[in-house]
C-alpha positions, 0 to 999 in steps of 0.5 A: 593576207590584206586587211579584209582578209584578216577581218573575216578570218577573225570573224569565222574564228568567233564564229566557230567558237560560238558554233562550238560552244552552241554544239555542245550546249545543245548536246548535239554531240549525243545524236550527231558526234562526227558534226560536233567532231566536224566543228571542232575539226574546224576550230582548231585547224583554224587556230593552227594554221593562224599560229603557223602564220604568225610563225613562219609567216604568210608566204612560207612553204610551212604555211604553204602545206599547212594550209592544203593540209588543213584544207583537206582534213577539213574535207575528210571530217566533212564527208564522214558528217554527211555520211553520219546525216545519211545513216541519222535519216535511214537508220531504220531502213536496214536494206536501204542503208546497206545499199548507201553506204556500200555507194558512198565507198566506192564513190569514195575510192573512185573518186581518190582514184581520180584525183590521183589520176588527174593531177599526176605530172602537174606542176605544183603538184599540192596544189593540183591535188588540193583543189581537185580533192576539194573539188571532187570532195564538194562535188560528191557532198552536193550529189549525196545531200541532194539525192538525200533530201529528195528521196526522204521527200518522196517516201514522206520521211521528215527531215529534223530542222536541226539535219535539215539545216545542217544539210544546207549549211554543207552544200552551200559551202560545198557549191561554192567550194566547187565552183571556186576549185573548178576556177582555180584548177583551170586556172593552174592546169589551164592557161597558166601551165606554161608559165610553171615551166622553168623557161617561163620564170620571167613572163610568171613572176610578171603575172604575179600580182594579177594572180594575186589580186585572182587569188585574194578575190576567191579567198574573200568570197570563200570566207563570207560563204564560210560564214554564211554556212556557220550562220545558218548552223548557228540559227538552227542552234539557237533554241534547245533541241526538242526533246526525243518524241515519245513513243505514239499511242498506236491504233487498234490492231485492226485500223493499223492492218487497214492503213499500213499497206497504203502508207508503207507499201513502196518503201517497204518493199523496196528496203526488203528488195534491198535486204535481199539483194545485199545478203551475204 
């Protein structure tokens, strides 16, 4: 780990303590446990992986899994925090969320599937498994979270600026995420595979510091994208949250009957579609 390294990790270590102590000062925990759980999730596997470096060392098999560990851990806790942002945004709409959730599992299993399927006889299995689980973990977040947005824009459902946010702060980690992986996937499954094998040892440790120096670079940009995430979760925190909307004073029975069709009619029909096609 070089200095710049260090500096950053430092930095996203007071970054998330400030994260926490906002998400919790704020009583996010109230309406959105699992991304408070997610903060905290993040905090401490931070906090481990440090000590297991300052250990064992940086370049130990110790650190070495402790790190893809934490990686994934990260991953999973993430993944339930947008599924708790779907169900936030479409609690009201039964029929609807039947329908996502039932979505969301089977991408879940397709997608371990995959991985499985994709990494198997690789050399560096952990590694293979790690960047092509994040990646396809980052992959499905960016699809969700869009699909998410765009559908709330066009039946009119507002977005919280605290969900919203939330939102963007995960899918600029998770485009980043994925594109890095992709990178580094290719990379060790790609024109590097060769040099794994044992009759390639010599040309390998060759390339060594160029992979390095590869390596370094990634690890840099991932960390600031870190924090830019952490940084926009922050400034969405920076306020109170404003307190639960009282329940509005309704129109006469009468007006309501005449203006509900129109604002209604698509989405209610289709939540009814789907409450019927989804009955046991």
């Amino acid at each position: 780990m070089n200095s710049l390294e260090l500096i950053l990790t430092c930095s996203i270590f007071l970054f998330l303590i400030m994260l926490c102590v906002l998400v919790f000062a704020r009583k996010v925990q109230t309406i959105l446990p699992l991304f408070a759980a997610y903060s905290c999730v993040m905090l401490f596997d931070l906090a481990g992986v440090w000590l297991i470096y300052h250990r064992f060392g940086f370049a130990s098999l110790t650190s070495y899994y402790a790190y893809w560990v934490a990686l994934l851990i990260n991953a999973v806790v993430r993944s339930f925090a947008i599924a708790e942002l779907c169900r936030y945004g479409l609690r009201a709409y039964h029929g609807i969320w039947a329908l996502v959730w039932r979505v969301l599992t089977t991408l879940s299993i397709l997608l371990l599937a995959r991985t499985c399927l994709d990494a198997w006889g690789q050399p560096n299995r952990v590694a293979i498994y790690g960047t092509t689980i994040d990646r396809d973990f980052a992959l499905a977040s960016i699809v969700i979270l869009a699909v998410l947005l765009l559908f709330r824009n066009y039946y009119g459902i507002a977005v919280e600026p605290l969900q919203r946010a939330i939102a963007v702060g995960i899918c600029f980690i998770c485009v980043v995420d994925f594109v890095g992986n992709t990178v580094l996937r290719n990379i060790f499954t790609g024109y590097l595979l060769s040099f794994f094998l044992s009759n390639q040892q010599a040309i390998w440790s060759a390339l060594t510091p160029q992979f390095e120096r590869v390596r370094e670079s990634w690890n840099a940009i991932h960390l600031v994208s870190f924090m830019v995430s952490m940084g926009i979760w922050c400034f969405a925190l920076r306020k109170p949250l404003p307190a639960p909307a009282e329940a509005p004073v309704l129109l006469p029975a009468g007006v309501y009957r005449e203006l509900s069709p129109a604002i209604n009619l698509r989405l209610a029909s289709f939540n009814n579609r789907m409450v019927e096609l989804l009955k046991p």
